[in-house]
Legacy VTK file of the C-alpha trace (Angstrom):
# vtk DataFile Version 3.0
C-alpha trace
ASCII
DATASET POLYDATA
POINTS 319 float
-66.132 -102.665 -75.525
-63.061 -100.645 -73.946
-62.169 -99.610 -77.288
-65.510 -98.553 -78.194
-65.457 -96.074 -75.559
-62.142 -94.863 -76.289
-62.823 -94.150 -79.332
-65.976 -92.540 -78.802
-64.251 -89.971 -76.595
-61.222 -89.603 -79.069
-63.443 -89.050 -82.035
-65.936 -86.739 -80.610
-63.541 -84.546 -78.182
-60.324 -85.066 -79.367
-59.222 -86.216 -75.834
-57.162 -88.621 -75.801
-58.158 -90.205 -72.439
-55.148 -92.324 -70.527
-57.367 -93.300 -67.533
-59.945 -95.102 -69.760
-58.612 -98.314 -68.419
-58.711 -97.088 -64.573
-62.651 -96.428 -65.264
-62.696 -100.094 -66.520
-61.660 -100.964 -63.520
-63.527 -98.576 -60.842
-66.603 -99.915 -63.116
-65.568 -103.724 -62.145
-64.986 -102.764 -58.274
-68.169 -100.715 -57.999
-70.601 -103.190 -59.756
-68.110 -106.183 -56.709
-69.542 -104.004 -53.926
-73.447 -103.494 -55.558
-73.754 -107.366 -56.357
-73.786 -107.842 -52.211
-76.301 -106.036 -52.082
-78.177 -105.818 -55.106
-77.344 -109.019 -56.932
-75.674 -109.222 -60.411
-78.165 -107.587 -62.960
-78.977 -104.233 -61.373
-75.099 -103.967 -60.565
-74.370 -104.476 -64.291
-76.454 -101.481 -64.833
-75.760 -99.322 -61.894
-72.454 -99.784 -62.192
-71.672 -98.458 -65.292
-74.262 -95.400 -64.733
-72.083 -94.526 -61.603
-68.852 -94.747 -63.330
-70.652 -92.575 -66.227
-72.107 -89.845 -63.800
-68.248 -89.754 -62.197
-66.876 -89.635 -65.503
-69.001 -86.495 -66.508
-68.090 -84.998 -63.339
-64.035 -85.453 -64.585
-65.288 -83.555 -67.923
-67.020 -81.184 -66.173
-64.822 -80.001 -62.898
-61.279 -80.703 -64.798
-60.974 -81.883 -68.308
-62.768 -78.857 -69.651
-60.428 -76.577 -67.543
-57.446 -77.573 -69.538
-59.046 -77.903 -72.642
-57.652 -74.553 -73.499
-54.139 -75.695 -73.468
-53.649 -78.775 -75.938
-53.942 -82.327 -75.874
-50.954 -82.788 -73.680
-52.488 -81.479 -70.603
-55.665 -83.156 -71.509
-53.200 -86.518 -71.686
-51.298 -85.770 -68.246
-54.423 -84.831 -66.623
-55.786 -88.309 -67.385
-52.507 -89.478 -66.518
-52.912 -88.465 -63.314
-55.846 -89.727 -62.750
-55.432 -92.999 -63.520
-53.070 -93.301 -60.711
-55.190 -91.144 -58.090
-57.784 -94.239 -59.124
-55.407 -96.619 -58.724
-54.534 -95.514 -55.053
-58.247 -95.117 -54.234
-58.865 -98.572 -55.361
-56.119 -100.026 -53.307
-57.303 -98.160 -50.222
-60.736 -99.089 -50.354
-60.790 -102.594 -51.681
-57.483 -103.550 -50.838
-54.175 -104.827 -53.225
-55.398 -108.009 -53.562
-57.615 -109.928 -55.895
-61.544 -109.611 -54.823
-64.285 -113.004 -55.360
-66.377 -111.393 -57.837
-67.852 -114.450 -59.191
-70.239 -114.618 -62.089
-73.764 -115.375 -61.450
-75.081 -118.279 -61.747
-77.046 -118.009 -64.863
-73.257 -117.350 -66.328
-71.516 -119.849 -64.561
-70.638 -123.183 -66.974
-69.682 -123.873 -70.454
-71.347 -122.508 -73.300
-70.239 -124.858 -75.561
-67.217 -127.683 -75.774
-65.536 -128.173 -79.259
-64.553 -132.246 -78.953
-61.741 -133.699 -80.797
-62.288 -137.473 -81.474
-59.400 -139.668 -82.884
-61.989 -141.969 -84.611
-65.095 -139.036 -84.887
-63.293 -136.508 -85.587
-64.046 -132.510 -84.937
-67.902 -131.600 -82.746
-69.410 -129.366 -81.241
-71.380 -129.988 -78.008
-73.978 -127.319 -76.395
-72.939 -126.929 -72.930
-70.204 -128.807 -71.043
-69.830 -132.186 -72.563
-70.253 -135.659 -70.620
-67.096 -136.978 -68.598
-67.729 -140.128 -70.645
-67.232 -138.736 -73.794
-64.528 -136.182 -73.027
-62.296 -139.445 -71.464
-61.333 -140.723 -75.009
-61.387 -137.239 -76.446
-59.716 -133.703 -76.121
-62.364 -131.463 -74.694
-62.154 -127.435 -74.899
-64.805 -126.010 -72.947
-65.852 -121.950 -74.307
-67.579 -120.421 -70.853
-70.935 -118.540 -70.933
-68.850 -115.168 -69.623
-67.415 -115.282 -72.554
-70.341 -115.760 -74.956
-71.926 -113.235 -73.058
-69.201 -110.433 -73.374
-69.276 -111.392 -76.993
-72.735 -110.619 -77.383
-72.429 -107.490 -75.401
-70.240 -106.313 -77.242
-71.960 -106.700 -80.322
-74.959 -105.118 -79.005
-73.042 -102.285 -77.395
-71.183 -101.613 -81.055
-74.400 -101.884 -82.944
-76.513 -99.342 -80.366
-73.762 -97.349 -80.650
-73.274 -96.740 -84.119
-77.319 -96.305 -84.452
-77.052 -93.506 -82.030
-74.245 -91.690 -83.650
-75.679 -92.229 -87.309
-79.087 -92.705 -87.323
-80.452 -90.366 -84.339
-80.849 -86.844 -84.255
-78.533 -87.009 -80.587
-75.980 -88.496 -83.076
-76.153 -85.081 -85.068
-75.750 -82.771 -82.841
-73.086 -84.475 -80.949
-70.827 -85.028 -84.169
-71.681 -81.678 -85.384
-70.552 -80.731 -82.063
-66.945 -81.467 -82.742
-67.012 -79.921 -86.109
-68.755 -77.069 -85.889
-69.077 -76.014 -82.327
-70.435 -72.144 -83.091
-72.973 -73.226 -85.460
-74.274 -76.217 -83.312
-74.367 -73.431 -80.351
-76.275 -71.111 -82.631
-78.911 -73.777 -83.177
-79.337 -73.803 -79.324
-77.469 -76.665 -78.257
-75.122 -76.863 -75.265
-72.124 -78.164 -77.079
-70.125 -78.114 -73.617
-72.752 -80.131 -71.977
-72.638 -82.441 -74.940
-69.116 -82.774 -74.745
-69.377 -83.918 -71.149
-71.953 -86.723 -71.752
-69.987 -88.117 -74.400
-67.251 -88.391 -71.720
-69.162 -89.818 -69.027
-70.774 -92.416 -71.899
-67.342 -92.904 -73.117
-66.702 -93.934 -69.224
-69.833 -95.749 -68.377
-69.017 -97.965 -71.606
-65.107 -98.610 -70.249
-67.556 -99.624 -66.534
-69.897 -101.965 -68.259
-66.595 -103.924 -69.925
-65.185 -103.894 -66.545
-68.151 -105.222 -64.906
-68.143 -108.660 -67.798
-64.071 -108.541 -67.598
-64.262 -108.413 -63.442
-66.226 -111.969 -63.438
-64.392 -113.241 -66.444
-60.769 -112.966 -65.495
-59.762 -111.358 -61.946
-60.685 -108.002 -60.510
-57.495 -106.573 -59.168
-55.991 -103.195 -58.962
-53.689 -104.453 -62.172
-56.360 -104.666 -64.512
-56.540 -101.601 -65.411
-52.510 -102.003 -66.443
-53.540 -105.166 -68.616
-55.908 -104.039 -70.797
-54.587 -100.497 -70.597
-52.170 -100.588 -72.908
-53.046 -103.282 -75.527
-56.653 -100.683 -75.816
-54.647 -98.057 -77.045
-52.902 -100.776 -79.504
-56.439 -101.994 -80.561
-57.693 -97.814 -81.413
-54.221 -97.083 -82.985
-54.658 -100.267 -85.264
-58.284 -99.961 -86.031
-58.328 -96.330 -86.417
-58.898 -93.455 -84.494
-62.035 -92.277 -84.588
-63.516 -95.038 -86.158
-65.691 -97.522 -84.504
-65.710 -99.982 -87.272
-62.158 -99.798 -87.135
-62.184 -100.411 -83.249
-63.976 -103.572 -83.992
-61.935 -104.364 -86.588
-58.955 -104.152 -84.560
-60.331 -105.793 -81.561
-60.511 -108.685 -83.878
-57.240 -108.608 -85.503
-55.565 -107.968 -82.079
-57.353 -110.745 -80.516
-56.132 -113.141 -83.783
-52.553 -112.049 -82.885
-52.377 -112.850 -79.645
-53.780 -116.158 -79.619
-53.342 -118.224 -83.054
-49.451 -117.977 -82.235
-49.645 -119.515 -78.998
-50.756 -122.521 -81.305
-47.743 -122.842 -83.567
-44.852 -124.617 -81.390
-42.608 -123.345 -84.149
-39.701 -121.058 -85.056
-37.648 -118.747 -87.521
-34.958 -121.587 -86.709
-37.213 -124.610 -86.969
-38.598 -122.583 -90.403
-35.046 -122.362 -91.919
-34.069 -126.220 -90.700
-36.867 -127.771 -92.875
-35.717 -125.598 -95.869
-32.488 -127.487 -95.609
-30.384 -124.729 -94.068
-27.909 -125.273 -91.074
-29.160 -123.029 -88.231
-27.447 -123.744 -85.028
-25.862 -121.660 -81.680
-23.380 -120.226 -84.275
-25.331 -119.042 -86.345
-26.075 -115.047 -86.507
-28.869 -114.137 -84.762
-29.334 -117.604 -83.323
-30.925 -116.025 -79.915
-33.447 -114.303 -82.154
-34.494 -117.358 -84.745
-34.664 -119.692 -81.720
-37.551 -117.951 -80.103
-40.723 -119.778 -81.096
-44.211 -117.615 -81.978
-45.726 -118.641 -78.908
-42.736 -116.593 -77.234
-42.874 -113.631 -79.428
-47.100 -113.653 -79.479
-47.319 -110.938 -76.632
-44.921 -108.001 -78.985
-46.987 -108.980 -82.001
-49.559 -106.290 -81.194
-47.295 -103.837 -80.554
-45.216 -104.344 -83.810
-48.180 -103.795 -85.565
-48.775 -100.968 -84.113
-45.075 -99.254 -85.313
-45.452 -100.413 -88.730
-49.602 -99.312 -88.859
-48.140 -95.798 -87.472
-45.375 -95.479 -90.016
-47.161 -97.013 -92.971
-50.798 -95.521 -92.436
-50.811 -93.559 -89.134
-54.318 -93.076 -89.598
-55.381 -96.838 -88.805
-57.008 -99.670 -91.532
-60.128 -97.286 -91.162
-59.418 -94.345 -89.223
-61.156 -90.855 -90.175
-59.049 -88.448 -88.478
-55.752 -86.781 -89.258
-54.692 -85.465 -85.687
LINES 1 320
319 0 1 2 3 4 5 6 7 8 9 10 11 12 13 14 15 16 17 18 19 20 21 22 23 24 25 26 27 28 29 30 31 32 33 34 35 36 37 38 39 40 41 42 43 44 45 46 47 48 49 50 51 52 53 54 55 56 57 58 59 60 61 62 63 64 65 66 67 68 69 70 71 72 73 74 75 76 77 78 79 80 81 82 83 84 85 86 87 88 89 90 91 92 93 94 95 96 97 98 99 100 101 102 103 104 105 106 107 108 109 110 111 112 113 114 115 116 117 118 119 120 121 122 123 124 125 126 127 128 129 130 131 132 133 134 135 136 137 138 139 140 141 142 143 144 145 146 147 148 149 150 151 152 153 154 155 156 157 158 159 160 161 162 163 164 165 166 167 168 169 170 171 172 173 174 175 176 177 178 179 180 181 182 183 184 185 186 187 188 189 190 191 192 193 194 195 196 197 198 199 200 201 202 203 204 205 206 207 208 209 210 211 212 213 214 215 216 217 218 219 220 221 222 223 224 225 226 227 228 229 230 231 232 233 234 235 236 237 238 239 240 241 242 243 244 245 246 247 248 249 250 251 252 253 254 255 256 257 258 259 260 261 262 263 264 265 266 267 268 269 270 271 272 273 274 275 276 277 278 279 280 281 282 283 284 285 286 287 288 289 290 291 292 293 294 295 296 297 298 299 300 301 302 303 304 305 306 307 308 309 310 311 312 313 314 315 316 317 318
């Protein structure tokens, strides 16, 4: 979902935005406060509208004003304000971690995978019984997760209908193409710029209102996912929302199927029959096992996608 948005912004401006991740997070803190008074649902909604209406106001009051001079003011402008949100955030809800729970409609397991010694692999709806799970390894999958799954999907699939099969769609990627001929048709193309910001921003809110009850709203979450977005777009493809799913995917692969291998370069060599041992050159290196090395394994991606095909497995632009 943060991707999405990124990319949206990236492939219809050209702006590549650095405080995506902070609106992630002011989407997550706003939708905290609304649920107390609201509930959940019409905070997942408001939320992300607020976040989008702020976001437009960015586009509108700043991010056009340095337009004119490149995409490196356009990157230290949004560099700056991801740590003017930062500081707001910490003033007003504090440094520490705030109880936004799910609700309960999304509180539970979705489903539990079993592992039987005598039955073997299966799949239970819901959270499995304590009498079953007592001879058997249980790994519950919670409905947050299901449900930013689906969300996603949905989000991805609305999105690309909009841009491709709308007449909206048109004019906003004609927009970035051919501005003077899109403004000779009548259009705004400065006020379509600006929604596609504030859309871009209200999609980065409505991920951090499903990420704030999944894992923790704190003023760090923005630093989290911050970087390992821009890892996701790079891989995918800039510009490309099939590639941002795509990449979402592959990331997500990388970061979790090593944590599952207990194994090493070391280990590797030993059962080929070579001698590997603290002598050995590079030793400090082979030792480390791919559970260890998981977290850099997006990021060397990354270097080798940029050098090999800086454009991403499905990117469409060349800047």
């Amino acid at each position: 979902m943060l991707s999405s948005g990124l990319t949206l912004i990236f492939s219809m401006m050209g702006v590549l935005n650095f405080a995506h991740a902070s609106f992630y997070m002011l989407g997550a803190y706003i939708a905290y406060s609304l649920v107390g008074v609201l509930g959940f649902w019409p905070a997942l909604v408001l939320a992300p509208l607020l976040v989008g209406v702020l976001g437009a106001g960015f586009e509108r009051m700043a991010l056009r004003r340095v337009h004119k001079f490149g995409h490196v003011a356009e990157l230290l402008i949004t560099f700056g304000l991801s740590y003017v949100v930062l500081e707001l955030v910490q003033l007003i809800w504090g440094r520490l971690a705030v109880p936004f729970a799910p609700p309960a409609a999304l509180q539970g397991s979705a489903f539990t995978i079993v592992q039987h010694p005598l039955q073997g692999l299966s799949l239970v709806w819901g959270a499995a019984p304590a009498q079953l799970c007592a001879g058997a390894a249980c790994s519950n999958f919670p409905l947050t997760r299901l449900f930013m799954m689906v969300v996603a999907l949905l989000m991805l699939l609305a999105l690309w209908l909009l841009l491709t099969r709308t007449r909206i769609g048109l004019v906003i990627q004609a927009a970035l193409t051919h501005p003077e001929m899109v403004e000779a048709l009548g259009h705004n193309v400065p006020r379509v710029l600006m929604l596609v910001f504030g859309s871009g921003c209200a999609l980065a809110a409505l991920a951090g209102v499903i990420g704030g009850i999944t894992f923790v709203t704190e003023p760090n979450m923005a630093v989290i996912v911050g970087s390992i977005i821009f890892v996701v777009v790079v891989v995918g493809g800039v510009g490309s929302l099939a590639g941002a799913f795509v990449g979402s995917l592959l990331i997500g692969l990388l970061q979790t199927l090593p944590l599952t291998v207990d194994g090493s370069l070391a280990s590797l060599f030993t059962s080929w029959g070579l001698a590997v041992g603290p002598t050995t050159f590079g030793y400090p290196i082979l030792k480390l096992s791919m559970a260890q090395v998981a977290p850099i394994l997006p990021y060397l991606l990354m270097v080798l996608i940029l050098i090999f095909r800086p454009k991403g497995l499905l990117g469409t632009r060349d800047d």
